[in-house]
TITI-788459 format. One record per residue (C-alpha): residue number from 1; residue in three letters; y, x, z. Coordinates in pm, 1 decimal, decimal comma. Each point is the difference from the previous one (the first is absolute). Layout:
> NUM  ALA  Y  X  Z
...
This chain:
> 1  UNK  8182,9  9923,9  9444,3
> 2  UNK  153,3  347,9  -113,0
> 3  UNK  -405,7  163,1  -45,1
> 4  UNK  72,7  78,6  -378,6
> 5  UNK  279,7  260,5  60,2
> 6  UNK  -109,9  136,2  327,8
> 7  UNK  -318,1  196,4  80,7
> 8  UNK  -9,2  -8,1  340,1
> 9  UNK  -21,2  -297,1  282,7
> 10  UNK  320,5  -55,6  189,5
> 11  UNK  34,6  156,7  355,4
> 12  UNK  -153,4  -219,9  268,7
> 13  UNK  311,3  112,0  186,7
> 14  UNK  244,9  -118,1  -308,4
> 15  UNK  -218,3  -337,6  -24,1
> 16  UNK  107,0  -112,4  399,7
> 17  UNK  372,5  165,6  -46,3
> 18  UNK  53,8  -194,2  -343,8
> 19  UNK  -185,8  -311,5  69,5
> 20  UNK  200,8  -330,1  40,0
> 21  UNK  -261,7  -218,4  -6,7
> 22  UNK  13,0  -26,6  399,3
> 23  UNK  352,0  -193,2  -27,5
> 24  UNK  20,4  -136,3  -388,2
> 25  UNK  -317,4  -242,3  24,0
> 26  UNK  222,1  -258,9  113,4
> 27  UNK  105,8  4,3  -375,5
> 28  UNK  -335,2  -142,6  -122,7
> 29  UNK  100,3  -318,2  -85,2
> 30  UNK  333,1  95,2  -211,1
> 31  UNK  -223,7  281,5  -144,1
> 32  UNK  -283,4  -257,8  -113,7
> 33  UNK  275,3  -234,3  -139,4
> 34  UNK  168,0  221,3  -197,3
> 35  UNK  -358,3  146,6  -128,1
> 36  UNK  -81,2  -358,6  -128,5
> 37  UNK  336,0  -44,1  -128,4
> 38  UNK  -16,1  330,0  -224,1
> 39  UNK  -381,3  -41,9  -125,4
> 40  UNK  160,7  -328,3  -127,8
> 41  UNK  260,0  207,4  -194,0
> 42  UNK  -307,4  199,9  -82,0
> 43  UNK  -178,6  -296,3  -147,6
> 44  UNK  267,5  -70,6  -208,3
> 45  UNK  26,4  324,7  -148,8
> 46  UNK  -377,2  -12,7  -101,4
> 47  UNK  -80,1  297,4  238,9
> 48  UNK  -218,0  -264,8  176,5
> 49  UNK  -237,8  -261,3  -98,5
> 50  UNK  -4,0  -310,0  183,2
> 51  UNK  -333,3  84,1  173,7
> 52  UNK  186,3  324,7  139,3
> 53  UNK  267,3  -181,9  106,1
> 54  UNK  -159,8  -231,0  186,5
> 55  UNK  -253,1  236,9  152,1
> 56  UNK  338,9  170,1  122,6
> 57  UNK  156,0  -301,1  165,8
> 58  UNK  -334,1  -104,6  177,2
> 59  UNK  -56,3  323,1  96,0
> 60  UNK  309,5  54,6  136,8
> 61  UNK  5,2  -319,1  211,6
> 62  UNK  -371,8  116,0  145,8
> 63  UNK  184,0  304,3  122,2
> 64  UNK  292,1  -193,7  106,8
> 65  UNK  -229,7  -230,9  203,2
> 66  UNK  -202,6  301,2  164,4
> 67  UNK  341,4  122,0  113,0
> 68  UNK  136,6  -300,0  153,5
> 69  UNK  -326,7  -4,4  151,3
> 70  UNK  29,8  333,3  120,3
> 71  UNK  -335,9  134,6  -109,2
> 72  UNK  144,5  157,5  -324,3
> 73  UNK  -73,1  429,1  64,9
> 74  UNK  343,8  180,9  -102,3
> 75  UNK  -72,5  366,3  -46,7
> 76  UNK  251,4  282,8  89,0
> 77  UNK  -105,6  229,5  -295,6
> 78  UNK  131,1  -281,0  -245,2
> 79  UNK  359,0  23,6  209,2
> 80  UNK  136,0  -294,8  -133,8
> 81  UNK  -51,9  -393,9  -22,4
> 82  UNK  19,3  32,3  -353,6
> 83  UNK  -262,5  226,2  -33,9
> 84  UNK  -207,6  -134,0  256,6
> 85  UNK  16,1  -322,4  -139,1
> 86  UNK  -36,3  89,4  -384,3
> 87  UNK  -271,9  263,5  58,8
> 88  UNK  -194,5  -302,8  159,6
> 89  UNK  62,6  -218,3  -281,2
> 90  UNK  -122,7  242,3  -212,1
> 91  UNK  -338,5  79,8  191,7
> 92  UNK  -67,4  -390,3  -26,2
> 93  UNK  97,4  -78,7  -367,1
> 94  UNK  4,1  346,7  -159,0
> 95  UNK  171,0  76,2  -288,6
> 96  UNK  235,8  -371,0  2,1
> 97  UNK  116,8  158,5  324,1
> 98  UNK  98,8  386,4  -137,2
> 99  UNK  223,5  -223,7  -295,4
> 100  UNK  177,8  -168,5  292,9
> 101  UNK  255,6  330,4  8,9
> 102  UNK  52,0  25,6  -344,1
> 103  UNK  411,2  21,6  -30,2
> 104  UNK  76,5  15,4  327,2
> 105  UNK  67,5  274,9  287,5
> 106  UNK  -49,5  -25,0  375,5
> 107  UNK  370,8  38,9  -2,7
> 108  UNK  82,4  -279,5  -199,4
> 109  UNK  -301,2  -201,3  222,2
> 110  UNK  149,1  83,8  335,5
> 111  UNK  380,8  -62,0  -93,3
> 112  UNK  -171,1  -357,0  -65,2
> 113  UNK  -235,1  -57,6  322,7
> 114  UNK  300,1  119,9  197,0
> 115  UNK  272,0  -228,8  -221,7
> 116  UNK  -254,0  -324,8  110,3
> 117  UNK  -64,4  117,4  284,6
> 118  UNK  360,8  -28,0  91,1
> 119  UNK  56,2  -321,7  -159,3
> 120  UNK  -263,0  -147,7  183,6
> 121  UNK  152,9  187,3  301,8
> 122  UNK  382,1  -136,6  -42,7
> 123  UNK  -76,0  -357,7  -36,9
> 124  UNK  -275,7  25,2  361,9
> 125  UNK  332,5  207,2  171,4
> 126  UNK  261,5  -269,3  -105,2
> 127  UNK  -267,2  -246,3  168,3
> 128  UNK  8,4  153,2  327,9
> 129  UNK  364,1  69,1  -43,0
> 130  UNK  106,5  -396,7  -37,2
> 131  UNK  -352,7  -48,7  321,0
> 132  UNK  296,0  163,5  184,0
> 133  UNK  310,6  -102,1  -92,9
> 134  UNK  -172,8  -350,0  83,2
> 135  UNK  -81,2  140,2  354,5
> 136  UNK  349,1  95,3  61,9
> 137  UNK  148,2  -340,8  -120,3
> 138  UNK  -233,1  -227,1  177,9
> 139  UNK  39,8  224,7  331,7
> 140  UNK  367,2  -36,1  -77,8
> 141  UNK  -26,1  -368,9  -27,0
> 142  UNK  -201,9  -49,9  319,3
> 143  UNK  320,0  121,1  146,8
> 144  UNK  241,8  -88,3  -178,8
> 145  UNK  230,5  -66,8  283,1
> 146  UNK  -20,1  356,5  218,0
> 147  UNK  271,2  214,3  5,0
> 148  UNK  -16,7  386,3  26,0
> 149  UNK  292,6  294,9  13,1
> 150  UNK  3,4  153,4  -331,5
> 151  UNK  -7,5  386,7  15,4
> 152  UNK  242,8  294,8  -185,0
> 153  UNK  -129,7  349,4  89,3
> 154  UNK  -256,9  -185,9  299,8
> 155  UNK  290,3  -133,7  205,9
> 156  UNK  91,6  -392,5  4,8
> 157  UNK  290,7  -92,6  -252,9
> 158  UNK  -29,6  -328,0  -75,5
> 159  UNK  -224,9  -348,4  -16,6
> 160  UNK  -244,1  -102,5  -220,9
> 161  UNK  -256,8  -203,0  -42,7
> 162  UNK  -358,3  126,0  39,6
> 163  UNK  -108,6  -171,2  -313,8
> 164  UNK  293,2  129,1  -209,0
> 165  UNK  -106,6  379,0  142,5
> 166  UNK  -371,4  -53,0  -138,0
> 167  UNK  157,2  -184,2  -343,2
> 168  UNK  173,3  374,4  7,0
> 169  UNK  -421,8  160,1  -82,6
> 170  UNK  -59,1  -335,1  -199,0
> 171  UNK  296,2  135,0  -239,2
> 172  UNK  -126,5  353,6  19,4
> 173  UNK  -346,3  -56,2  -59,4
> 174  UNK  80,3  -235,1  -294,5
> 175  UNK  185,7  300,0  -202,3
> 176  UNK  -320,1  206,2  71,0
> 177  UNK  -174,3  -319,4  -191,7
> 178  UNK  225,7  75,4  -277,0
> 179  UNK  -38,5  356,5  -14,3
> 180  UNK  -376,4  -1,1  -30,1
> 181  UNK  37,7  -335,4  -296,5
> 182  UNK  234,1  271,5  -143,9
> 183  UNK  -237,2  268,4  43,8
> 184  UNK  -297,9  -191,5  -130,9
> 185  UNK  200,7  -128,1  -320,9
> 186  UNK  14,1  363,6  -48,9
> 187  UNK  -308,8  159,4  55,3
> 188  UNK  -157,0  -317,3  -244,8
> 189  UNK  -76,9  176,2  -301,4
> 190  UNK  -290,3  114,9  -129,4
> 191  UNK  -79,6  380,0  -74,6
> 192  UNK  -369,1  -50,7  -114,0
> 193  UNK  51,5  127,0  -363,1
> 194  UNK  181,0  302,0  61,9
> 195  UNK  -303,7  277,6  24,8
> 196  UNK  29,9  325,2  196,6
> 197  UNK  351,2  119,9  -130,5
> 198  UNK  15,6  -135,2  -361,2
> 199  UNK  -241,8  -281,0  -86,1
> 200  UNK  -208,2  7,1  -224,4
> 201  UNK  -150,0  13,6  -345,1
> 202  UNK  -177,2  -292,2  26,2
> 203  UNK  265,6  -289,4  66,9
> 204  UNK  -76,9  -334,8  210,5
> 205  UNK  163,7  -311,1  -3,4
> 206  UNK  192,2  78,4  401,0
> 207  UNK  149,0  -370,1  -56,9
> 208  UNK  -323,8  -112,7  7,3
> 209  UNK  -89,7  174,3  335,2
> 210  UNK  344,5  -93,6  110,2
> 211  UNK  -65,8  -376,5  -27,8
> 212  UNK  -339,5  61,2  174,9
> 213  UNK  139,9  150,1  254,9
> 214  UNK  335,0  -211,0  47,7
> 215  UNK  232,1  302,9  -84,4
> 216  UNK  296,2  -206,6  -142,8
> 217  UNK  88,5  340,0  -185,1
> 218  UNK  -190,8  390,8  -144,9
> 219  UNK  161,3  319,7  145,8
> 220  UNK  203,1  164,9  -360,4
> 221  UNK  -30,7  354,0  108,4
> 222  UNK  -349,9  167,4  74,4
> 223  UNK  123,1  275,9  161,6
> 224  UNK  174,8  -199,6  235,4
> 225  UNK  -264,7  -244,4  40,2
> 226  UNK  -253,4  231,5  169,9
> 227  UNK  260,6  202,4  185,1
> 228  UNK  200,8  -336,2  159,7
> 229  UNK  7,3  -39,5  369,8
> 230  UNK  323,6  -121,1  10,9
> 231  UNK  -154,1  -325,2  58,0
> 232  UNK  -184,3  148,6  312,8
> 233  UNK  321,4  154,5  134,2
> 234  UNK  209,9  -294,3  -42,7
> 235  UNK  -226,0  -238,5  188,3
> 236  UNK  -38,7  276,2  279,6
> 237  UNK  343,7  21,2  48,4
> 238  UNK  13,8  -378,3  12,2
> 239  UNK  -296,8  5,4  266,0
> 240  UNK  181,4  293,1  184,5
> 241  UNK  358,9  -266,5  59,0
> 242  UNK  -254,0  -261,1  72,2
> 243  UNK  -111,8  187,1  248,0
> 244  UNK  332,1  120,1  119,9
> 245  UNK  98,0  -368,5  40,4
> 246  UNK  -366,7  -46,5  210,0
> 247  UNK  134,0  266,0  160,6
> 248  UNK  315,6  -140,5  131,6
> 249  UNK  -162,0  -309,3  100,9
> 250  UNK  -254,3  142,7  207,4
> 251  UNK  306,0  188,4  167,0
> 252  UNK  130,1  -325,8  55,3
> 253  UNK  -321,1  -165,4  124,0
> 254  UNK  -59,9  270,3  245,3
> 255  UNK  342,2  -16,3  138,8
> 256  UNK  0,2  -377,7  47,1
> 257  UNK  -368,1  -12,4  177,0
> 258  UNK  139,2  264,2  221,7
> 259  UNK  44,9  -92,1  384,0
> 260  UNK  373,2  176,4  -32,0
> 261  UNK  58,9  -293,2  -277,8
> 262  UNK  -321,1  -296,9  65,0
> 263  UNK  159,5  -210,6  -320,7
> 264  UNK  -369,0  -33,0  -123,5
> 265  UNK  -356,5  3,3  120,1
> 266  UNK  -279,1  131,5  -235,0
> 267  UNK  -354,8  -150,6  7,2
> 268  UNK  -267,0  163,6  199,9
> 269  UNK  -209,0  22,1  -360,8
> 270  UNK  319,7  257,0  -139,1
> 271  UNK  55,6  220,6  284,5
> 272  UNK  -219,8  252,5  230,8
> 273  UNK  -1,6  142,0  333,5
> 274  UNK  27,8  282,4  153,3
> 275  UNK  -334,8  240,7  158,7
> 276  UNK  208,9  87,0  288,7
> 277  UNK  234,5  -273,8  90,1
> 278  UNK  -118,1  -318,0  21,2
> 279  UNK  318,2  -239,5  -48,7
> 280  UNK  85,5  193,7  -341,6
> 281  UNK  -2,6  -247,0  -318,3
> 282  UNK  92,6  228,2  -282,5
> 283  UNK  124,4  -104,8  -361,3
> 284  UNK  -239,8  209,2  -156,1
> 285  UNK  53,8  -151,9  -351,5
> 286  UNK  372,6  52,9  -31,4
> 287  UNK  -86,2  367,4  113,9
> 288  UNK  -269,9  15,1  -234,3
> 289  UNK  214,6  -118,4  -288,4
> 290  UNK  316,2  226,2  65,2
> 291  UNK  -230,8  274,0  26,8
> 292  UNK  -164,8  -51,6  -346,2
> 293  UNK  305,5  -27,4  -137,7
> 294  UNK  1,9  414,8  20,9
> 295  UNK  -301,4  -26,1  -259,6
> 296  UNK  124,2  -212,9  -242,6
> 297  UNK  291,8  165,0  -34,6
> 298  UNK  -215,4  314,8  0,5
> 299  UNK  -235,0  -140,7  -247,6
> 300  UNK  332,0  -71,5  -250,7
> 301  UNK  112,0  394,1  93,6
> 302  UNK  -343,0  115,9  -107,1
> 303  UNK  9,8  -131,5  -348,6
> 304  UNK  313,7  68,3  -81,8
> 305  UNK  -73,7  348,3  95,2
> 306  UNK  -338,8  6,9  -212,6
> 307  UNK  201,8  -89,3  -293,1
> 308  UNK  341,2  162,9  -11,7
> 309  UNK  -153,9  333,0  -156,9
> 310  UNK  -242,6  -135,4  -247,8
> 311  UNK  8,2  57,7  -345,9
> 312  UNK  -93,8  -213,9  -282,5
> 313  UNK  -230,5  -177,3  30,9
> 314  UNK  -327,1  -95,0  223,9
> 315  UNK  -56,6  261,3  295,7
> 316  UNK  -292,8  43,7  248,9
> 317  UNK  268,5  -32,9  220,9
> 318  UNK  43,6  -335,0  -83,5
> 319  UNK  -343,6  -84,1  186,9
> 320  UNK  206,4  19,9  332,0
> 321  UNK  161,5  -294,4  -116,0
> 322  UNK  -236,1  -294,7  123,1
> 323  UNK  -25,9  100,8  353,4
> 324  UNK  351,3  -74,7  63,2
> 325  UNK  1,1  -302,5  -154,1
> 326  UNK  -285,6  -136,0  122,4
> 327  UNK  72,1  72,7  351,7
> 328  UNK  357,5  -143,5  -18,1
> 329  UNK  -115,4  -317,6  -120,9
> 330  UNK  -271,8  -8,5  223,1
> 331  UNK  218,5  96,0  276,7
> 332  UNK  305,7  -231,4  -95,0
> 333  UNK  -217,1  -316,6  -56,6
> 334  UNK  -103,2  41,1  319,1
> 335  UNK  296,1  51,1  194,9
> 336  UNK  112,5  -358,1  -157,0
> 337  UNK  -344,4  -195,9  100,4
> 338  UNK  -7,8  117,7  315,6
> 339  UNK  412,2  -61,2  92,8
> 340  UNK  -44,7  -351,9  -171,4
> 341  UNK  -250,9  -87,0  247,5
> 342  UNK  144,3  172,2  292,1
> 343  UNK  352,7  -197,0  -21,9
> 344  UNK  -205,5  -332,3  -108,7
> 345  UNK  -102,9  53,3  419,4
> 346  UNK  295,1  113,2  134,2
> 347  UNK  185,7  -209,3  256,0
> 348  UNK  393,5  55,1  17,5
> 349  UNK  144,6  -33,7  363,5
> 350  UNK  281,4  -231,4  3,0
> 351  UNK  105,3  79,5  321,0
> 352  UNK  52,8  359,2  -44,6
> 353  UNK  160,0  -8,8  -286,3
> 354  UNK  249,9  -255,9  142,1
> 355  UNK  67,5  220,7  284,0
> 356  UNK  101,2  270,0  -241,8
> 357  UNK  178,8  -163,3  -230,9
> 358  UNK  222,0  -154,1  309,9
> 359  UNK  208,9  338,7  40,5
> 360  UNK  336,2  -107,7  -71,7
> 361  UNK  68,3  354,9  -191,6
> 362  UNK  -186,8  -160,7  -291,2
> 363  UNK  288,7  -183,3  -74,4
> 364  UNK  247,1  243,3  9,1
> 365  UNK  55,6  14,2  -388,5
> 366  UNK  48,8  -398,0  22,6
> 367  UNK  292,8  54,6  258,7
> 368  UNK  156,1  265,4  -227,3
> 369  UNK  -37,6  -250,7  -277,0
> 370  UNK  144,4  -265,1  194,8
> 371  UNK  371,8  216,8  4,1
> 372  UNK  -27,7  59,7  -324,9
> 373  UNK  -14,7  -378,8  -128,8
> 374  UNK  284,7  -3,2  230,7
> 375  UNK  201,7  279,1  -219,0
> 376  UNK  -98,9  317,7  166,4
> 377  UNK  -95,8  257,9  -225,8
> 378  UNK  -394,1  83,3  22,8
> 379  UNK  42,2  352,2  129,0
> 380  UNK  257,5  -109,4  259,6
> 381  UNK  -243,1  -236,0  133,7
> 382  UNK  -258,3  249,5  -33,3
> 383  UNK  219,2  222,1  273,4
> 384  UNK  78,6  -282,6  184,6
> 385  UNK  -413,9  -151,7  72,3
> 386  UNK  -48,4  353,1  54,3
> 387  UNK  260,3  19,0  242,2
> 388  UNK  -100,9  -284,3  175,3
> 389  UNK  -402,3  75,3  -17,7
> 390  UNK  151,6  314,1  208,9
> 391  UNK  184,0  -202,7  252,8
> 392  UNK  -329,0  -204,1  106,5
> 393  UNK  -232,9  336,9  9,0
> 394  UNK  283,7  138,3  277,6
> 395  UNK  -36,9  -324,5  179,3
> 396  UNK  -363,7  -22,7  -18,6
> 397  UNK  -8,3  -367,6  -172,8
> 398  UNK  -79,4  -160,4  -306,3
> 399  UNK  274,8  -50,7  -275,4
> 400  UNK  -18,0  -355,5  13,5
> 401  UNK  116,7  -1,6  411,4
> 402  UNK  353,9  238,5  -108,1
> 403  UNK  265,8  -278,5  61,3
> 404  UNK  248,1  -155,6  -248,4
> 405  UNK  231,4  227,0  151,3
> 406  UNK  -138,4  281,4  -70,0
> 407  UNK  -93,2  -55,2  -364,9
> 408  UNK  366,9  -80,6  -11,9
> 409  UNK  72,4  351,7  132,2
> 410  UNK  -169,7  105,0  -314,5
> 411  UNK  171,2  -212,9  -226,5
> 412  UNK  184,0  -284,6  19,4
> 413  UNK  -169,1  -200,4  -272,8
> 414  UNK  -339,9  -98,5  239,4
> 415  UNK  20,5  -361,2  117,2
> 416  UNK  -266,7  -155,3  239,1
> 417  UNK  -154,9  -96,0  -297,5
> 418  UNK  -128,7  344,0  -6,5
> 419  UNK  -282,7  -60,7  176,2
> 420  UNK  -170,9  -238,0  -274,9
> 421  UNK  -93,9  351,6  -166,6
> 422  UNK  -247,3  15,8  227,1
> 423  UNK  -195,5  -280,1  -52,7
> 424  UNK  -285,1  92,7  -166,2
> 425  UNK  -92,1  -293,8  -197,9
> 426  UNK  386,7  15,6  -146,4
> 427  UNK  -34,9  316,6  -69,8
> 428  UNK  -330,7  -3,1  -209,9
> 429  UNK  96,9  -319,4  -169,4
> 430  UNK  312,0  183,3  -99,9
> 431  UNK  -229,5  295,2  -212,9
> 432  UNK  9,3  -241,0  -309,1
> 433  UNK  54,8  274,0  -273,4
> 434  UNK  -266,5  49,9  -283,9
> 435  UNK  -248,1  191,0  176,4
> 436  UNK  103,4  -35,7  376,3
> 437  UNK  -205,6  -161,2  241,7
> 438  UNK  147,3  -328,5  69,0
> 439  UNK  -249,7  -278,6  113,1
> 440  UNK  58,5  -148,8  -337,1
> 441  UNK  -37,2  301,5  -220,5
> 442  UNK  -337,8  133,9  226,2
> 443  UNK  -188,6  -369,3  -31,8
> 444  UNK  68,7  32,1  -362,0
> 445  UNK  -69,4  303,9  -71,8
> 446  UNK  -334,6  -87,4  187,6
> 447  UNK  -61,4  -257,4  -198,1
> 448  UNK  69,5  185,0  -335,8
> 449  UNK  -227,7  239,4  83,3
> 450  UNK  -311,2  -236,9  115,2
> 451  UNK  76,0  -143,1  -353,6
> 452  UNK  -15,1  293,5  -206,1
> 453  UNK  -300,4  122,1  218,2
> 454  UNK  -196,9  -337,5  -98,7
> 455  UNK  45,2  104,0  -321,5
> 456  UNK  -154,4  320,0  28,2
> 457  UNK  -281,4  -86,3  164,4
């Protein structure tokens, strides 16, 4: 493609270090559209005839076909998809297919395969997103009634409800849903137009490919145009707290299948054994997942780094941009399919998680509140629970069996109604605050979410 100003072949050696051909074929399609989309730009300008044109477009669906086919030939010396794909067209139409570049740069070409590609991307991640919100409600709403302990830095502190704990990821994993709408709202604008560096002589209608292309709005800087990954980074770093959040869940999930904890049972299709021991059933998915998570993040890291010393405006450099895209999406769709259908299975055991949430010391911050409705300032009755929580450890019972008399040792404000804190029923029907998990909030924030999930289907 460069034969006029060099004399001599490029290096085997350069051809298979510079190639990228081995990871940006999966661009085919958003390079094919946005070849059909210019030539029509081209057609308008009179640089084609209508015969060219549509000797462009049909051959450029033959190729598309071969590829989806698989028996399209990409070759490494033409390192690209765009060149691989153009230099094809050209060997089958001739000269209609050497116009196709005319006012255009591969820089310009792959800031717009990558720009779809992305789009396309966003809206298929935000559909595996809401697969697994839905997951999480419906195993949520199966059991609706269980109670677990609720954690603060892994040690019990207080009841919840199971369902409100997974509503906790369904919250989460909806503001990743808005980050990557945000991100795609951003990255929606088309940079076809804009050349190598400064456009060119010959000027195109880019509303026109716009339209063609559904870009709701043209890039107004060149420069910028072909040297913008901002849009890459920002959807990385939205992939990499996705991930986080997969993360945590899977931390979560591998705690509660535990034996030490037995609050849920994963199916025998989501887990694997061990080659030594025979009773193991391992969560390998939730391991799987937190251990991506390292690669996402590094994939975010990685581009960032490419980019913080480039000048103005595109860079070789900026080749090393696509693998760590395309392996975070890869990698983060897949971590949501595969935990959608792995909770859609699981099986929560009531019985264990009513055995844990029975400790008494669950309750504590309900006594403590009970003094204060009684006039006892909150960090008095803070000391006091305390104080008594102390007094059972030395006798080697639960808080509940202390006598009347001694609370009243502790204060004199505890009546026998005292022990009405530690009904459990009273005390989660007594969490009726926006956002706390009283039966009431939890069933309708259950049913607010299968709603708005229906709608996203």
């Amino acid at each position: 493609m460069w034969k006029g100003r060099f004399s001599q072949p490029t290096a085997e050696l350069l051809q298979s270090y510079s190639e990228s051909i081995s990871f940006d074929w999966r661009l085919w399609r958003q390079d094919i559209a946005g070849s059909i989309a210019h030539s029509a730009a081209l057609l308008k300008a009179g640089l084609l005839t209508e015969a060219e044109r549509d000797a462009i477009v049909q051959g450029l669906q033959a190729i598309g076909a071969e590829i989806e086919a698989g028996t399209f030939q990409f070759k490494l010396e033409l390192e690209d998809i765009h060149m691989n794909i153009e230099s094809e067209l050209t060997r089958r139409i001739g000269d209609a297919g050497a116009k196709l570049h005319t006012a255009r740069s591969r820089n310009d070409q792959i800031a717009l395969d990558l720009r779809l590609y992305l789009r396309e991307e966003c809206d298929a991640l935000n559909a595996v997103v809401r697969d697994l919100q839905r997951a999480l409600v419906e195993l949520g709403a199966r059991n609706a009634e269980v109670v677990i302990p609720g954690y603060t830095h892994l040690q019990r502190a207080q009841p919840v409800f199971f369902a409100h704990h997974l509503l906790a990821y369904v919250e989460m994993l909806d503001r990743d849903a808005g980050r990557i709408t945000d991100a795609r709202r951003r990255l929606n604008v088309l940079p076809l137009g804009s050349g190598a560096i400064a456009g060119s002589t010959i000027v195109l209608d880019r509303e026109l490919v716009a339209r063609e292309l559904g870009f709701p709005a043209v890039t107004q800087n060149s420069m910028d145009a072909v040297s913008d990954r901002d849009f890459a980074v920002e959807l990385l770093a939205a992939l990499a707290l996705l991930a986080v959040h997969l993360s945590r869940l899977s931390e979560d999930v591998i705690l509660w299948a535990s034996s030490e904890f037995g609050f849920v049972t994963l199916s025998d299709a989501f887990t694997t054994g061990s080659s030594l021991m025979p009773q193991k059933k391992n969560p390998d998915v939730a391991e799987l997942t937190r251990g991506k998570t390292g690669r996402v993040i590094g994939n975010l890291l990685a581009l960032l780094t490419t980019l913080k010393g480039l000048p103005m405006t595109y860079n070789r450099d900026m080749q090393e941009d696509k693998e760590p895209v395309f392996d975070s999406v890869d990698t983060v769709k897949a971590a949501l399919a595969i935990f959608a259908a792995m909770l859609s299975e699981a099986r929560v055991n009531a019985q264990a998680c009513a055995a844990a949430v029975a400790d008494p010391l669950l309750l504590a911050t309900d006594l403590a509140d009970y003094l204060v409705n009684r006039g006892v300032p909150f960090r008095q009755a803070h000391e006091v629970i305390g104080r008594a929580v102390a007094l059972a450890a030395e006798r080697s019972c639960p808080l509940p069996q202390l006598t009347l008399a001694d609370f009243q040792t502790l204060s004199p404000v505890f009546a026998d109604d005292l022990y009405e804190c530690f009904d459990l029923r009273t005390a989660m029907a007594a969490r009726r605050a926006i956002g706390a998990p009283s039966p009431e909030n939890v069933a309708a924030q259950l049913a607010r979410w299968q709603s708005a999930l229906k709608q996203n289907v």
